[in-house]
N, C-alpha and C positions, 0 to 999 in steps of 0.2 A: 676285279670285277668291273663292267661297263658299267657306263650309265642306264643303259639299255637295259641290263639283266637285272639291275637293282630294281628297276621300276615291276617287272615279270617279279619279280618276289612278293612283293608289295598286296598284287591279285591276288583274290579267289580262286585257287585251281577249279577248273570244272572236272565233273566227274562222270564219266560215260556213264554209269551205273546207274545214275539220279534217274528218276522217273520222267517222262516226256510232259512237257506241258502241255494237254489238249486245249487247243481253243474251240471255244463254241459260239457259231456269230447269233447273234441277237435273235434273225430270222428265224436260225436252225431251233433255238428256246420256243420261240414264240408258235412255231408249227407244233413244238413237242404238249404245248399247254394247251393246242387249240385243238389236239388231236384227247388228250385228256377230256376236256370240256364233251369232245361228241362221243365217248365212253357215257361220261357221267349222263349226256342225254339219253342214251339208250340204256341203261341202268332208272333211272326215272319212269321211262317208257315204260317198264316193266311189270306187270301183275303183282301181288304181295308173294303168291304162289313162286311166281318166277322167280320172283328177287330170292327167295330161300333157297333156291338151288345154287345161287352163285356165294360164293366164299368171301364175304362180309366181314367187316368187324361189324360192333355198339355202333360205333361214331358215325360209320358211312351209313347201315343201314336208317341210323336216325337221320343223316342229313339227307340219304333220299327222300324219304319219306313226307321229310319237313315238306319238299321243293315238292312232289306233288300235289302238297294242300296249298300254295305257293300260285299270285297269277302274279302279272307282268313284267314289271321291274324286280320285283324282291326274287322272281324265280328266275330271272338271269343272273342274278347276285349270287342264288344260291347254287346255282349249275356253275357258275365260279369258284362257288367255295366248294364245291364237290372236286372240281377239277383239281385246285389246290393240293386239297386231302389226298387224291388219286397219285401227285407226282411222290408224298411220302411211304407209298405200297407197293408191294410187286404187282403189276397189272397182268401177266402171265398168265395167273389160275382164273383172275376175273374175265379176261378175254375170252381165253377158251371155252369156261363156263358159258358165257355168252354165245360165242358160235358152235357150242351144241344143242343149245335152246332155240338157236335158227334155223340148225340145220333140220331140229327135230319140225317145227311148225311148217319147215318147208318139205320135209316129208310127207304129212301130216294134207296139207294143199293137193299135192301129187297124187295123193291116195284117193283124195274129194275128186278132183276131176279126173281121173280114170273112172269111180264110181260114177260120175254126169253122164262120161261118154257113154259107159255101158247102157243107161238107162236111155241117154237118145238112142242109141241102136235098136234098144229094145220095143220101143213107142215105134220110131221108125218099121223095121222089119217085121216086128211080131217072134221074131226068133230067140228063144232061152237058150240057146246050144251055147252061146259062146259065156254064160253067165253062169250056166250047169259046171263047163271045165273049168271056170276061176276057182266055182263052189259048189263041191258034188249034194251040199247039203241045202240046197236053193228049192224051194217048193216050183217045179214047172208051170203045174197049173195057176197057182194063185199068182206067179209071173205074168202068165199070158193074159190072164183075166181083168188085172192090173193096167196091161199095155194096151189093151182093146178099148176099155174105159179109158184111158189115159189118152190115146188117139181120137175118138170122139168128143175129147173135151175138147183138146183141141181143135180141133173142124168145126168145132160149133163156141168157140174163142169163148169157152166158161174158165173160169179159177182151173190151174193144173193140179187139184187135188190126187189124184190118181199119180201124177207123175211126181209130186212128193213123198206119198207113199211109198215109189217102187224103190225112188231114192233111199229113202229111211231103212226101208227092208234093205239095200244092200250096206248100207252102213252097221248095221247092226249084225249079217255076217261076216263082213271083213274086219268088225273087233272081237266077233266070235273066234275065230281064228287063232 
């Protein structure tokens, strides 16, 4: 035996099979915690309503809660300690919860201003044609009568009561629907 090969004895064999050490630099952590924190801010943001739809424990829905009776200091403290909590949970089912609840509210806009447009067209033209095809079950006349008033109020720059009206009436068919 060398001296050379005594020393090779001596080591640690390595073993291809051992698991790979991931390194994670600092930055990469610090984006992962800061990307949590603006969860946790949109999760706060939230309605009591809201927050029930997204998949919670006890602890988180208390510490949201806390942080929005929470002003300055103590409620960055707290969107901290939410972030915290955030990195010991799977964020998967909260996330997505979340962007169905935006995608719904931005449905929900979509829908509002398609109903605007209609009703300028409607004040505008005077024509129900294209509000009858949205919704065969749309009263024509109290449409028209709506938009005529609603244009005069206009021209003579009184309160658009009329054109909240015609608003309301199409809001109330399109959740008849």
């Amino acid at each position: 035996m060398t001296p050379f090969e005594h020393e090779d004895a001596l080591l640690p064999s390595i073993d291809d099979n051992e698991e790979e050490i991931i390194y994670v630099s600092k930055s990469e952590i610090k984006r992962d915690a800061e990307a949590l924190k603006k969860l946790g801010v949109e999760l706060v943001q939230l309605s009591k309503n809201e927050l029930s739809k997204i998949p919670l424990d006890e602890d988180m829905i208390y510490a949201i809660e806390l942080a929005q009776k929470i002003k300055k200091e103590g409620y960055r403290r707290q969107i901290q300690y939410i972030g915290k909590l955030l990195r010991n949970r799977d964020i998967d089912p909260i996330s997505q919860a979340l962007d169905k609840l935006k995608n719904r509210h931005n449905q929900q806009n979509a829908i509002l201003h398609k109903l605007e447009k209609l009703r300028d067209d409607l004040i505008d033209t005077g024509d129900a044609e294209p509000i009858i095809a949205w919704n065969p079950q749309a009263d024509r006349q109290q449409l028209r009568q709506l938009a005529r008033t609603a244009k005069k109020e206009r021209d003579t720059n009184k309160p658009p009561k009329s054109a909240r009206l015609i608003f309301q009436y199409l809001k109330d068919l399109s959740e008849s629907d």
